[in-house]
C-alpha positions as CSV (number, residue, x, y, z in Angstrom):
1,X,104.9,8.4,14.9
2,X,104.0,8.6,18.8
3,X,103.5,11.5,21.0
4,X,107.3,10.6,22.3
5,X,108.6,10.8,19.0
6,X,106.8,14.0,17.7
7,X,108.3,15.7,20.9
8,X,111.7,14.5,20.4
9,X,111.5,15.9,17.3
10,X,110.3,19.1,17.9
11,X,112.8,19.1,21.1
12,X,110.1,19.4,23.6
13,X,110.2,18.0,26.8
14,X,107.4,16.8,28.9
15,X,107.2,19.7,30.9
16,X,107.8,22.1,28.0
17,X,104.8,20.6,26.7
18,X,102.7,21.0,30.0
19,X,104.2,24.5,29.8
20,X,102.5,25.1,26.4
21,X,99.2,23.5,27.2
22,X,99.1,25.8,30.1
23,X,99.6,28.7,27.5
24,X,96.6,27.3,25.8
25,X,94.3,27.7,29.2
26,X,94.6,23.6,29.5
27,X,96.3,22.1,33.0
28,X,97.4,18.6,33.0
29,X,100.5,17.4,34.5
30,X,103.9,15.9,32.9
31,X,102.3,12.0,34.8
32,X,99.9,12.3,31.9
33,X,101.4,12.8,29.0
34,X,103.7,10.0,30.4
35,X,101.1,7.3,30.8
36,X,99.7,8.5,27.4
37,X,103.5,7.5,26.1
38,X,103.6,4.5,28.1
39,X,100.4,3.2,26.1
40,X,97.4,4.3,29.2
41,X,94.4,5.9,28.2
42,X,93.9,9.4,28.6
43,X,91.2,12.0,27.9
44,X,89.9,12.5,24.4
45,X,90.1,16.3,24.9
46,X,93.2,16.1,26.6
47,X,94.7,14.2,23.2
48,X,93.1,16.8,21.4
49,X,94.7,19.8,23.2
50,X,98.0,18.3,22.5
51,X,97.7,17.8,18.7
52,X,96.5,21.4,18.9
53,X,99.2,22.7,20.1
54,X,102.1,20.4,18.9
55,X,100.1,21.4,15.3
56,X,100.0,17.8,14.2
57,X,97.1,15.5,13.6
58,X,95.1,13.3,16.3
59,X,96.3,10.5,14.5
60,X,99.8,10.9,14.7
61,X,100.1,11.0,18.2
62,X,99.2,7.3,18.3
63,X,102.1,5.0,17.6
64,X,101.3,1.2,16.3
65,X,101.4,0.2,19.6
66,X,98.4,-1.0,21.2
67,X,97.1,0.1,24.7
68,X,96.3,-1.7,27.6
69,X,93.0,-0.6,27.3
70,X,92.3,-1.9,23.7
71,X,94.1,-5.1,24.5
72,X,91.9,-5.5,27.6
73,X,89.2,-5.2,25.3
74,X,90.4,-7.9,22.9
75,X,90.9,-10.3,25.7
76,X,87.0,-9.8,27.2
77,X,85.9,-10.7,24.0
78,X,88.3,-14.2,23.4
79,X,87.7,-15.5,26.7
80,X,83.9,-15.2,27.1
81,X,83.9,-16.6,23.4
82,X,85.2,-19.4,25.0
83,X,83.4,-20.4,28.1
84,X,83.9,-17.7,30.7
85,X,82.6,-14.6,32.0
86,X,85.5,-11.7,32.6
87,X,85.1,-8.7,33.8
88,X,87.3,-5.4,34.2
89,X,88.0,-4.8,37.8
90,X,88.7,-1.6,39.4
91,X,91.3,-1.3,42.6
92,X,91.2,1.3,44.6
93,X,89.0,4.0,46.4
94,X,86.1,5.6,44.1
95,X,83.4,7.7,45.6
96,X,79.9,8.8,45.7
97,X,78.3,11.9,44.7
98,X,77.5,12.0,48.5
99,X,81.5,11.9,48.9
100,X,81.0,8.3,50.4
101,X,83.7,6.3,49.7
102,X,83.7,3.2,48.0
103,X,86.5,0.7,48.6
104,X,87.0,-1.6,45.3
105,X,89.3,-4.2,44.5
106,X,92.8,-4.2,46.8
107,X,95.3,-2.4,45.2
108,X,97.4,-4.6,42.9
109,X,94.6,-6.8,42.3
110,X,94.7,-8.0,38.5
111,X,92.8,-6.2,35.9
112,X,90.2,-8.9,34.7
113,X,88.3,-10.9,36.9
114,X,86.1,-14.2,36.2
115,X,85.1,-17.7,36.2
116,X,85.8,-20.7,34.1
117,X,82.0,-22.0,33.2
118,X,83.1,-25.7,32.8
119,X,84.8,-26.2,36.6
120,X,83.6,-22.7,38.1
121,X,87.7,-22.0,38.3
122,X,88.3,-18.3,39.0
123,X,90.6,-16.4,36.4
124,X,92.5,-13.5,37.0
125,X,94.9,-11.5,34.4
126,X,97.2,-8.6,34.8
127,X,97.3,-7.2,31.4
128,X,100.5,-5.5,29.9
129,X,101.4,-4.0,26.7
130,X,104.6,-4.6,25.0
131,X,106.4,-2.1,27.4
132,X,104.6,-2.9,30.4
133,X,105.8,-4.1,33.9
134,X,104.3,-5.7,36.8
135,X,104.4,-2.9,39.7
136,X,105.7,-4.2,43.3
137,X,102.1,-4.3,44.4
138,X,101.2,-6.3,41.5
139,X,104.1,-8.8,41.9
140,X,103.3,-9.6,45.4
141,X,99.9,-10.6,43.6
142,X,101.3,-12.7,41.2
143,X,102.9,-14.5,43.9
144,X,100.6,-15.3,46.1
145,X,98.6,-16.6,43.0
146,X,101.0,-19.3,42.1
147,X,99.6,-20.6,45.4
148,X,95.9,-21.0,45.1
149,X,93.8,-22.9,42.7
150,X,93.1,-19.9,40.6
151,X,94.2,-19.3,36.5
152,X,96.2,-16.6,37.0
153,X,99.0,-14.7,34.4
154,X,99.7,-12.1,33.0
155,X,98.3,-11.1,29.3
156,X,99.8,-9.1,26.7
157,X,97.8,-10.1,23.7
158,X,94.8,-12.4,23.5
159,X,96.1,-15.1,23.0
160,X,98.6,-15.0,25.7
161,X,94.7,-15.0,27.6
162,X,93.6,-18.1,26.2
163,X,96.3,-19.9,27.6
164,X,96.2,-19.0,30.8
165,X,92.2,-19.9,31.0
166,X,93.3,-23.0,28.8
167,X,95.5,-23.9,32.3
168,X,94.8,-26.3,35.1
């Protein structure tokens, strides 16, 4: 079962369940438990607080459905098997313990980054899971990409990877 089904079940809504980690001294907010849903990574206390109170296992708040993050994972490891360096890259603002901030990648900008070792060809991949879809920002990525020299597409799975860095 997922998180989505154990609260349809229990007839809880997303806010009802916010409502009840509140009740339990925990704030998060109803965006969370969505990307938890939608197969994002969240906090391993936060997960824990919700088992808690929805009284079910940790496991059983995972459905069979793998997460970007584990899929990234799986496609680092097949691509620099075969000839390439990738890296995760992070869009956005982040900032210093100073409180400097440090601009990253543009926003949009795919989640792996790297380089072909045969030709020095750059790769980029937006990674999806079965459920996922390219935001606007994204999209306007993906098509400037169809007009540069770079291997560029977007991953669900591994070997959906290898293909692309298998391209021209």
């Amino acid at each position: 079962m997922s998180l989505k089904e154990i609260r349809n079940q229990k007839g809880i809504s997303q806010e009802k369940l916010v409502d009840m980690l509140y009740e339990d001294k925990y704030i998060i907010s109803a965006t969370v438990i969505s990307n938890f849903e939608n197969g994002k990574s969240i906090e391993v206390d936060t997960i824990n607080r919700i088992a808690k109170v929805l009284d079910v296992p940790v496991k059983e708040l995972y459905s069979n459905k793998k997460s970007e993050h584990s899929i990234q994972n799986e496609i680092m490891l097949a691509v620099s098997q075969r000839g390439c360096t990738i890296a995760r890259s992070n869009a956005g603002r982040a900032y210093s313990k100073s409180g400097a901030v440090i601009q990253l990648f543009p926003k949009g900008w795919p989640d792996l980054t790297g380089f072909r070792h045969s030709d020095g060809k750059a790769i980029l991949i937006e990674v999806k899971n079965e459920k996922g879809r390219l935001r606007d920002d994204q999209k306007r990525f993906a098509e400037y990409f169809k007009n540069v020299p770079f291997l560029y597409g977007v991953a669900r799975s591994a070997e959906d990877a290898i293909r692309i860095i298998e391209g021209e």
